[in-house]
N, C-alpha and C positions, 0 to 999 in steps of 0.2 A: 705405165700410162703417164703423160706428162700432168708435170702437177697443176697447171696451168687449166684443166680440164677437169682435174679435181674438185680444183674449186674457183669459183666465180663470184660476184657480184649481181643480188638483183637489184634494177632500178626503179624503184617507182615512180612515175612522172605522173604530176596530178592538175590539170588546169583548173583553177580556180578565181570566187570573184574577193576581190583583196579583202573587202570588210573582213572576212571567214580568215585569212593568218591567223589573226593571235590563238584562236579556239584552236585551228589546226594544229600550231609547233605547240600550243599549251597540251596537248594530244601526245606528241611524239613523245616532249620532255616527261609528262607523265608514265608513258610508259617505259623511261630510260633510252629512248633512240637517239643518238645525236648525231648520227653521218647522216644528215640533210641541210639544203640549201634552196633559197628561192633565187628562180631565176625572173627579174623584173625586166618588164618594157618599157622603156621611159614614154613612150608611142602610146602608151595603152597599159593605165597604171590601173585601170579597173578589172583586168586579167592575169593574173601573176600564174607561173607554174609553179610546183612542191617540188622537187627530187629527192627521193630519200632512198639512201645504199643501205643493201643487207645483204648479210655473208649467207651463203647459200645453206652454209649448214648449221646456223641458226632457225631460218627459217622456211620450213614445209610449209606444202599447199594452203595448207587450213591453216596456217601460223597467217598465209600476207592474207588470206581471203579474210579471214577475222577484222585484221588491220584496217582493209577499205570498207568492211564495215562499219565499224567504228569513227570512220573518216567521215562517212557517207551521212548520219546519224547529224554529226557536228554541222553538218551544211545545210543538213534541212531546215536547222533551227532558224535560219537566216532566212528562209524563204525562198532558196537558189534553187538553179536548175542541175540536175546530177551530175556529179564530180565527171570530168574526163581523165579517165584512169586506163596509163598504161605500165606494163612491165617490158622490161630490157635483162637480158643477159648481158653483164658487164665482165669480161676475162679480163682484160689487159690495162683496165681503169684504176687510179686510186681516187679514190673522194675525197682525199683530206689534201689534196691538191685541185682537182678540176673542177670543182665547184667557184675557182676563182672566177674563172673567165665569164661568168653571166652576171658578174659586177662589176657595174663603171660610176661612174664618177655623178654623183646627187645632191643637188640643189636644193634646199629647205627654207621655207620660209624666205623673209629679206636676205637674208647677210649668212646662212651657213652653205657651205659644201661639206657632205659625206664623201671622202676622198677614199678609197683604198688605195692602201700602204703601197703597193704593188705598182702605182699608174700614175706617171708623172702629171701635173697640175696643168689642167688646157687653161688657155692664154687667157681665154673667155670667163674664164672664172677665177681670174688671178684676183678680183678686187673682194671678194666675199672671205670669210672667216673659214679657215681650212679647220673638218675635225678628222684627222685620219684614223684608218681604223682598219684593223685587222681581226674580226671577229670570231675566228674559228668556225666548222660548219657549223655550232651548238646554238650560236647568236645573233639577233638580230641586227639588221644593216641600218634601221633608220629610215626603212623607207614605209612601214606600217605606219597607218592612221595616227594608232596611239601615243608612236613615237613622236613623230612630227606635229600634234598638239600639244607634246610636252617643250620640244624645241622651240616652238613658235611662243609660249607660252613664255619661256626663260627670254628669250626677246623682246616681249612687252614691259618684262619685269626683271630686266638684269637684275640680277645679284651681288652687285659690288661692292666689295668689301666684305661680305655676308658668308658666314658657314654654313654651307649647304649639306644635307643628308639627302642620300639615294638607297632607296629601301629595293631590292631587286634591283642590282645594277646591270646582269648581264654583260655587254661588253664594255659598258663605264663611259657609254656616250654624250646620257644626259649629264654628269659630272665634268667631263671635256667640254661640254659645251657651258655651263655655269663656272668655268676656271676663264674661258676662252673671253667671256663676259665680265670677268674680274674680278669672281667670286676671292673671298680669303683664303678657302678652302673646302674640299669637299671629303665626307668622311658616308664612306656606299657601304653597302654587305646585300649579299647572296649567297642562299641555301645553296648554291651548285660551288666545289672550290673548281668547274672550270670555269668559270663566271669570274672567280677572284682571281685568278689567272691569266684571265683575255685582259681582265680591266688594268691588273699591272703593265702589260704588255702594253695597249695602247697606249698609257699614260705615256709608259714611256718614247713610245714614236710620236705625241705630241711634246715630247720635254717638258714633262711633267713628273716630277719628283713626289717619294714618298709623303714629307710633311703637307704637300699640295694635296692628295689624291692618296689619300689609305683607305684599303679597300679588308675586309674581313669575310670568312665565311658565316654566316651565323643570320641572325633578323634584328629586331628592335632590340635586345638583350645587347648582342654583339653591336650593334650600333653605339648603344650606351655604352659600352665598354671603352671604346674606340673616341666618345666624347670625356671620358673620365670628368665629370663636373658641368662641364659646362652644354650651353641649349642650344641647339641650330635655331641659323636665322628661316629657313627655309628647308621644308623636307618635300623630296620629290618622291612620288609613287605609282610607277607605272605597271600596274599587277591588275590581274583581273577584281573583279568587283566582290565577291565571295572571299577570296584575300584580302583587301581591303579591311574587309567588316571583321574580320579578327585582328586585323593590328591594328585599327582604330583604336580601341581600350586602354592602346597602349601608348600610343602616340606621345603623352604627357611627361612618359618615361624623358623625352629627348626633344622637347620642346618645351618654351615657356609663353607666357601672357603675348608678348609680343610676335611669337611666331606665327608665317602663314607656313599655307601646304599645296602641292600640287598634286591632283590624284588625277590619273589617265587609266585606262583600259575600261572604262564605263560604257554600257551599251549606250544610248537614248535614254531609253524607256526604264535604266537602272535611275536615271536622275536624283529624282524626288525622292523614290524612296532612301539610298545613298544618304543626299541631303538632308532630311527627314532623319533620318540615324545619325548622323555627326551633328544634328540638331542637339540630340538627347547628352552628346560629350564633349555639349559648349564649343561647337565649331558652329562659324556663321558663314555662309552662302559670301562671294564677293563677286565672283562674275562665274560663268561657265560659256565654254567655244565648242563645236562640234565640227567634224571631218569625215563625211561618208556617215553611216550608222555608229559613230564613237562619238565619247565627249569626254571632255575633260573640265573638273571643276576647281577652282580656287578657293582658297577658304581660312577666315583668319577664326583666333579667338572669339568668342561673341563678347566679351568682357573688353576688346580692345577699340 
């Protein structure tokens, strides 16, 4: 039998409405899946599809039907209407290649474009801030809420001059983009070492060097490690909100009196209470911005 028939590729194609991303890939990653990608409409950013590949002989019937359960679960929480779920026999596909082509080129805020690596620079956007980026399927593009209130956020509040910390850096976009801004330097870490990985990688297709942009696998410990002494001017943190509340405690570790924080992946409705808790570990409220059902808050010392 041709081994092509052997074995296959399934696809799963999932329509969905954008708020619900982070819950979903935070789904995937949880369960260790990383052959997926979103494919975006710049048309029609309030509907994004999933795609996610699996080797056929990982996964039986009751293995993917469990999966869109689980999916399905995640989206209710938001209020939506049921997942559009389809499956594909994929033979002749690789994922860790065609997942390129359903991303082009993303405008953020004033002054950034998300470029990939791959797609030469339209003429149309030749005057905005290039952050190119080749994310692996594992990472985000930049085009979620939460990312682009942390974007738009580092543009209200460049960084210049300033040592920045990125706690979950994933592909090392928010750090590209606080160097891109004039940052001194940016010192990231992520539990995933593909994460620490992608982030060298990028660094380097923006020409950005280690001393610029060291990146660790590890969390706040590793963080600290990587500052040996000294305190960020500025810690960015794009993790869900239940992450959050366990590195708070720690925050202190790699900041001092003078530092503020940027923290994204907050529902709404996380706000207060959030606030309300970084209350009790002498963080003060500075401002907060929302995008779709996310927000994001800033927040200095209360002492400063």
């Amino acid at each position: 039998m041709n081994d092509s028939l052997k074995f296959f590729w399934w696809r799963l194609e999932v329509s969905f409405f954008q708020e619900v991303e982070e819950s979903l890939t935070w789904r995937l990653d949880d369960m260790g899946i990383k052959s997926y990608a979103i494919n975006r409409s710049l048309e029609n950013l309030q509907r994004q599809t999933l795609m996610v590949w699996l080797p056929s002989y990982e996964w039986l019937d009751k293995d993917r039907e469990e999966l869109v359960r689980s999916l399905v679960i995640l989206e209710k929480a938001f209020d939506k209407e049921s997942l559009d779920v389809k499956w594909k026999k994929i033979v002749h596909e690789d994922w860790s290649t065609s997942w390129k082509k359903y991303w082009g080129p993303d405008p953020v805020g004033k002054n950034f474009l998300i470029l990939p690596s791959w797609i030469a620079l339209p003429s149309i956007y030749s005057n905005r801030i290039i952050l190119k980026l080749d994310p692996g399927s594992a990472f985000g593009t930049g085009a979620h809420p939460t990312t682009r209130l942390c974007l738009e956020a580092l543009e209200r509040i460049p960084p210049l001059g300033k040592m920045v910390g990125d706690v979950g850096c994933g592909s090392g976009i928010l750090g590209l983009a606080a160097l891109k801004l004039g940052a001194k330097n940016v010192r990231a870490v992520d539990l995933d070492s593909l994460a620490v990985k992608a982030t060298y990688e990028n660094a380097r297709l923006n020409n950005f060097h280690q001393d610029q942009l060291s990146v660790s696998q590890g969390s706040i410990d590793s963080l600290e490690n990587q500052l040996n002494g000294s305190k960020l001017d500025l810690l960015v943190c794009n993790i869900l909100a239940p992450v959050i509340k366990k590195l708070a405690p720690h925050f202190d570790q790699v900041t001092s009196k003078e530092s503020q924080i940027l923290l994204s992946g907050l529902l709404e409705e996380q706000v207060i209470d959030m606030t309300s808790f970084l209350s009790t570990l002498n963080w003060k409220l500075i401002t907060s911005y929302k995008l779709d059902k996310w927000s994001l808050i800033h927040l200095c010392k209360a002492s400063a």
